[in-house]
N, C-alpha and C positions, 0 to 999 in steps of 0.2 A: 504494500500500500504506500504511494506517495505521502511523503510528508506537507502536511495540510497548514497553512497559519492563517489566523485571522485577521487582521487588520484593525487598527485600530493600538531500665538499664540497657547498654550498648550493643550489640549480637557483636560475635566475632567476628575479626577482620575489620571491623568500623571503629574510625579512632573521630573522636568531633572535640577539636581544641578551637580558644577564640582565637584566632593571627591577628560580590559580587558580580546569541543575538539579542540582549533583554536589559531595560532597564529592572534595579532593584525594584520591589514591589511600591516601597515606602516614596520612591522616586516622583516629581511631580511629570504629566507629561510636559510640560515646558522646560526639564529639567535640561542644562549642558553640562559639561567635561567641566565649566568651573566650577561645578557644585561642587566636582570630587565623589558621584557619585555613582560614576558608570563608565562605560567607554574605555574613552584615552584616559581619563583620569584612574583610573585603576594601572596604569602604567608610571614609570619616572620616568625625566624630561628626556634624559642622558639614552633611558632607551629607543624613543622616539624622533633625538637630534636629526636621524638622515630618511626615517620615515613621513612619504608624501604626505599632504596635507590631507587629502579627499580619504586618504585610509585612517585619517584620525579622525575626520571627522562623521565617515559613515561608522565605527568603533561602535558596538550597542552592545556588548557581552559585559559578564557578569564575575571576569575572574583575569588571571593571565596564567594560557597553560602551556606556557612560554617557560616559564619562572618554574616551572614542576616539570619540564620533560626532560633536565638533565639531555641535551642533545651534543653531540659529537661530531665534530669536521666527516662528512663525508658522507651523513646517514642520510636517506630519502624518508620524509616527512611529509606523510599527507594531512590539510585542516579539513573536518565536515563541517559544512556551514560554513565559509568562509567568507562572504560577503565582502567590504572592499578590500579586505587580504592585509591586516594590520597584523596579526597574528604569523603571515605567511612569509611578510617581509622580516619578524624579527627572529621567525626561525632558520631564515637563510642567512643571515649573518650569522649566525651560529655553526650553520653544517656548512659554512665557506662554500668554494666554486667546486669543490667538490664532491660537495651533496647536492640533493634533488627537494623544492618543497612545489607539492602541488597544492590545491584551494579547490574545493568543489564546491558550489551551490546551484539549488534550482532554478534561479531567476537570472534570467539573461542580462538585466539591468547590472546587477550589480558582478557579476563574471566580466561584463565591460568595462564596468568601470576599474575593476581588478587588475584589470588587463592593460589599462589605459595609465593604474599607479605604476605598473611593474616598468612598461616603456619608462614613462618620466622620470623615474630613477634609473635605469639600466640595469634593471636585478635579473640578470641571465640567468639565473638558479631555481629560476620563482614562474609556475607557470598553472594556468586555472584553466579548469576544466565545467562545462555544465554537467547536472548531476542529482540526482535523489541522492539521499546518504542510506535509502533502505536498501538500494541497488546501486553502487559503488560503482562506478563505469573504470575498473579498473581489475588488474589478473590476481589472483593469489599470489601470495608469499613474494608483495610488491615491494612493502611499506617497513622501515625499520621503527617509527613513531607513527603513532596517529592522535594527534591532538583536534578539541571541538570547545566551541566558548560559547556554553549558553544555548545551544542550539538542539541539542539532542533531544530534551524534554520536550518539543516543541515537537517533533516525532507523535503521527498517531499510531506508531509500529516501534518503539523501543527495542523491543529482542530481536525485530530483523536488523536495527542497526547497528545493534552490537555482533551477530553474526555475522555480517557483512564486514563489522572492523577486523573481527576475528581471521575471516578470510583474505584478507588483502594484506594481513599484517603476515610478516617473517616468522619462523619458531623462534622463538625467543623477544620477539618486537613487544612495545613498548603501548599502552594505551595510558593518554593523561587529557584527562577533560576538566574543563569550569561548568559545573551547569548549578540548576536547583534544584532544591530537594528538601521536600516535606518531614518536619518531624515529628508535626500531627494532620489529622485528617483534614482536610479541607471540607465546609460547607456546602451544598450542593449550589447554591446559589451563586457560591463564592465560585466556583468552578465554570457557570456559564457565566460569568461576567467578564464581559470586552476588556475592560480596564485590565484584569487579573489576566489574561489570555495577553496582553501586550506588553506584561511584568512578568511574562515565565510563568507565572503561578498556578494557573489552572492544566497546564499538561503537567505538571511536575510532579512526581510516584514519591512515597515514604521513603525514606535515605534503604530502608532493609530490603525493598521490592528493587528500588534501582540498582542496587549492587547485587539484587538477585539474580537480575535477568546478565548482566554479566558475568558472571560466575557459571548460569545455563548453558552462554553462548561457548565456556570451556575454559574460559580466561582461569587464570592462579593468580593468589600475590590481592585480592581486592581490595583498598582500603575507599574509607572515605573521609577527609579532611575537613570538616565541618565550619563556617565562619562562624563568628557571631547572627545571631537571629533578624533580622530587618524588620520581622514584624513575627508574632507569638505563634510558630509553626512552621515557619517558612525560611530557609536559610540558602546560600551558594556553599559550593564543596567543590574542595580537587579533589578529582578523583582519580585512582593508579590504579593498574591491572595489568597484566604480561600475558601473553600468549606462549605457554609453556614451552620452551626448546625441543 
């Protein structure tokens, strides 16, 4: 099933200490990167010194899985949900000209516009693909990382896109996402409401159901990093998992 959006005590292997494509919940929508409450503001200046303007300023995730994927000179690095590719540029400084970072998203808008950052800096390394993230338009035992910011709960098929990461990842590769995730139930009300559907909030699964369905797809190693709370139930998390050697 295509990924759909609307417009507008602990179990094991979960660790939630305090250290957020989505504004946090509490977020206003008028909110910018100066609030410090989303986006590029969830990055420092230093990391963004040579990243295009249009990739800061389309920035709408809820984490940096940048900061958690420990990346390496030379590893190929797919983003799901990649949108203007802020995530895509900062993992290719990382894996140098060496490495490979691709970007996949469903909307052709913003693959253009991705496309259009990568030219205006000349990031040879950096290249975007259109794409469901339930169906990966890419082979098996491709990807040495797979990083996702925000975007996967937004998923009306979760377990196919974690099988689908499973698949594309190397044995031994690497899975590190930002997304959200529920530490209690959501209201049903709460769940159909626009507002809460363009905060992450209404797709987003119990932290023990979302790293369940990873754990399904085969993954080992699953944790999940818990932030601080934004509003009473409703948090972002990195999240780690390995695709077993």
């Amino acid at each position: 099933m295509a990924l759909q959006l609307l417009q507008l005590g602990t179990p094991e292997g979960q660790v939630c200490s305090v250290d957020g494509a989505c504004a946090p919940v509490d977020a206003p929508v008028d909110a910018t990167e100066d609030d410090g409450v989303w986006g590029s503001a969830l990055y420092d200046s230093q990391q963004l010194s040579d990243v295009p303007d249009a990739a800061q300023l389309a920035a709408a995730g809820c984490g940096n899985p940048t900061a958690i994927a420990e990346l390496s000179a030379g590893e190929a690095v797919l983003d799901l949900g990649s949108g203007g590719g802020i995530d895509c540029f900062l993992a290719a400084k990382q894996v140098g000209p060496d490495g490979a970072v691709w970007g996949v998203d469903m909307t052709p808008d913003m693959v253009q516009l991705a496309r259009h950052n990568a030219e205006a800096v000349g990031a040879d390394n950096v290249r975007f693909r259109l794409g469901e993230i339930e169906d990966i338009p890419f082979a098996e035992d491709t990807f040495d990382v797979i990083i996702s910011n925000c975007v996967i709960n937004l998923s009306t098929d979760k377990p196919q896109v974690f099988r689908e990461a499973f698949r594309v990842l190397k044995p031994g590769g690497r899975l590190r996402v930002s997304d959200m995730v529920l530490t209690a139930e959501l209201p049903t009300d709460e769940r159909a409401d626009l507002e809460a559907w363009a905060g992450c909030v209404a797709g987003a699964l119990p932290v023990e159901e979302y790293l369940g369905h990873i754990r399904a797809a085969g993954f080992s190693d699953v944790r999940a990093d818990c932030a601080e709370e934004t509003r009473p139930g409703i948090t972002s998390a990195n999240v780690t998992a390995v695709r077993p050697a």
